[in-house]
N, C-alpha and C positions, 0 to 999 in steps of 0.2 A: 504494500500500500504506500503510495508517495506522500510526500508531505501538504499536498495540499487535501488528499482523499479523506473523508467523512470529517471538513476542519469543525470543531465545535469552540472556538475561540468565542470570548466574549465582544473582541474587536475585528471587523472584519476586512481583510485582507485589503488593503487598498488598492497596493501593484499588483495584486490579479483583477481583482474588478475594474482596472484601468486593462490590465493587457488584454484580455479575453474578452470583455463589452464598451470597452470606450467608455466607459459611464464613470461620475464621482458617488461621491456620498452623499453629497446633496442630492443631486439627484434623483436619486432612489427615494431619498426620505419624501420630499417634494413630491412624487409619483404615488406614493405611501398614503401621502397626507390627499391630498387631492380626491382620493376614493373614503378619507374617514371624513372630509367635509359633507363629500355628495352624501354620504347616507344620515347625514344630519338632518336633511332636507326635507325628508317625510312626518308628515301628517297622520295624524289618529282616521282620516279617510283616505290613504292611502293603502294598497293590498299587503295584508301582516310580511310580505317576503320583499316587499321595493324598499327598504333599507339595505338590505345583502346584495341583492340585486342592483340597485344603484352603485354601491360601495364598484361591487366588481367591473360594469362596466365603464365608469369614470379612471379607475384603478389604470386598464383597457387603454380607452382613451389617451391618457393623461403618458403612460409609458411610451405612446406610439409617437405624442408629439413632440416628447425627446428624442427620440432613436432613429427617427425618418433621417429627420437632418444629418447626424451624425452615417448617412450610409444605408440603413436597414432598410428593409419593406415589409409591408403587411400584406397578410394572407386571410384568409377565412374559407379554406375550405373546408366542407362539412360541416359547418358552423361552429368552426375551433377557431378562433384567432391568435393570431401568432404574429411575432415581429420576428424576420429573417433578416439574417445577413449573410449573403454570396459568400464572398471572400472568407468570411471569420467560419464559412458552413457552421453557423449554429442558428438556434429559435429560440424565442423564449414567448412561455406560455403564462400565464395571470391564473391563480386556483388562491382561493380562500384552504386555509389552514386548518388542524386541529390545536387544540391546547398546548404541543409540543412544539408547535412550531417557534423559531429562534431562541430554541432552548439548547441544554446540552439532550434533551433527549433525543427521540427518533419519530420525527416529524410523520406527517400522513397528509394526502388531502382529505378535507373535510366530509366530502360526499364522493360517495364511487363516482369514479369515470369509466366514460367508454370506449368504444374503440379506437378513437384518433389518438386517446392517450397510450392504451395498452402499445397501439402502433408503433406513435412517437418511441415509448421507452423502449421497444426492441430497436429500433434501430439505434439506441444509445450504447445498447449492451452490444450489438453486436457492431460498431463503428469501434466503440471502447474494446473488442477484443477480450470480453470478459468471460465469455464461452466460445466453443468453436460455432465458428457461425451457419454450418447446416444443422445448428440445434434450434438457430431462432426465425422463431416465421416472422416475416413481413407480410402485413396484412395489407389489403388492397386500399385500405380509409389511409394510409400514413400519410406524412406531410409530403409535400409538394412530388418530389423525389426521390424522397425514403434515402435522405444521407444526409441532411441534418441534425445537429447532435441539440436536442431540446434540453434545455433549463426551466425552471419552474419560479417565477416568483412568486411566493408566498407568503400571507400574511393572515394572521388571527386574530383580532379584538377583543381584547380583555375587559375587563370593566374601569380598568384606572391606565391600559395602555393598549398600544396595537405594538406587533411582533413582527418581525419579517425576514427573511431570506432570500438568497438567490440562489438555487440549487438545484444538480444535476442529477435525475431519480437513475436508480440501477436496476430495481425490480419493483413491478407493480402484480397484486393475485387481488381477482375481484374485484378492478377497478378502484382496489386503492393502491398507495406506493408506499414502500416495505423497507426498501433501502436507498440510500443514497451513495454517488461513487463521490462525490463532492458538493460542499455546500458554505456558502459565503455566508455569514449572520450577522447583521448590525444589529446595534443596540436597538434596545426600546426606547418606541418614542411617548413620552407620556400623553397624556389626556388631559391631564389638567379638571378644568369645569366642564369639557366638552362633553353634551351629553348624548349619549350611543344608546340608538332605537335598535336593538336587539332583532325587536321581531322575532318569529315562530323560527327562519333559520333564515341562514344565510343566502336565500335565494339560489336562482338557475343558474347552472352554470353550463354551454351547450357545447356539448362535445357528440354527437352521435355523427352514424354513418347515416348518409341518406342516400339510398340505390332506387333507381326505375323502375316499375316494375313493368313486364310488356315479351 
């Protein structure tokens, strides 16, 4: 395992999140915050889930209109959205957290994903070389090309902070993710007085295959 593989530092890596994303720490946080504003936003007539659901798509948003400029593009196929970068061949994918997330534990998404995630993460294991690769299927939903090595930012809301990472999954069973082969962790950003609508959960997040039928 290399030095940067499963890092659980409480400070996170700067000259790697500068060489592998181009991006600072501001940044991140700034893209972070931007999604705990949006879910501020809702109303007691708003549906129990458009807190989560705003959060993530602002989250969405807010990363794409850092990262264009810097070189990336965005995607949405299969109603998965992703920021790509050619040259760097990576993606990175926006998923709400569990309670582990930017912890020393072992992070999850929130809610099962489906195919375009299971997809993405084979093609991580098997780019990474972490099995022989006639063990790993590629599925037909994967990203663009199926040689993008997908990243996950994640983040989780707490009641007095939000949590967040930038992290490479290694294996997902059942649409959630099990392991990671590396993972970036900034501090927590407090809350303060802000106050977070919860809601029933954290909203949709859309990941499916959607095939023709005919």
């Amino acid at each position: 395992m290399s030095a940067h593989q499963q890092q659980q530092s409480s400070s996170p890596d700067i000259s790697r999140l500068e060489e592998l994303f181009g991006l600072t720490i501001e940044q991140v946080q700034d893209v972070i915050m931007a999604g705990v504003h949006a879910r501020t936003n809702g109303t007691p007539h708003h549906p129990k889930t458009y807190p989560g659901y705003a959060q993530w798509a602002e989250t969405v948003r807010s990363l794409r209109d850092v990262v264009v400029p810097l070189g990336w593009a965005v995607t949405d196929k299969n109603n998965f959205p992703l920021c790509v970068h050619e040259e760097r061949v990576l993606s990175i994918a926006v998923q709400t957290g569990d309670r582990e997330t930017g912890t020393t534990g072992i992070p999850s998404n929130r809610a099962p994903k489906g195919a375009s995630t299971e997809a993405a993460v084979a093609v991580n294991v098997k780019q990474l070389s972490l099995f022989e690769a006639e063990d790993i299927p590629i599925l037909p939903s994967a990203t663009d090309d199926a040689r993008h090595i997908m990243w996950i930012l994640l983040y989780h809301v707490a009641q007095n902070e939000v949590r967040f990472e930038l992290s490479l999954p290694s294996k997902i069973v059942g649409g959630k993710i099990r392991s990671w082969q590396e993972r970036i962790i900034f501090p927590a950003i407090p809350l303060g007085e802000t106050q977070i609508n919860f809601g029933d959960d954290d909203g949709p997040e859309f990941d499916v295959s959607v095939e023709r039928k005919g």
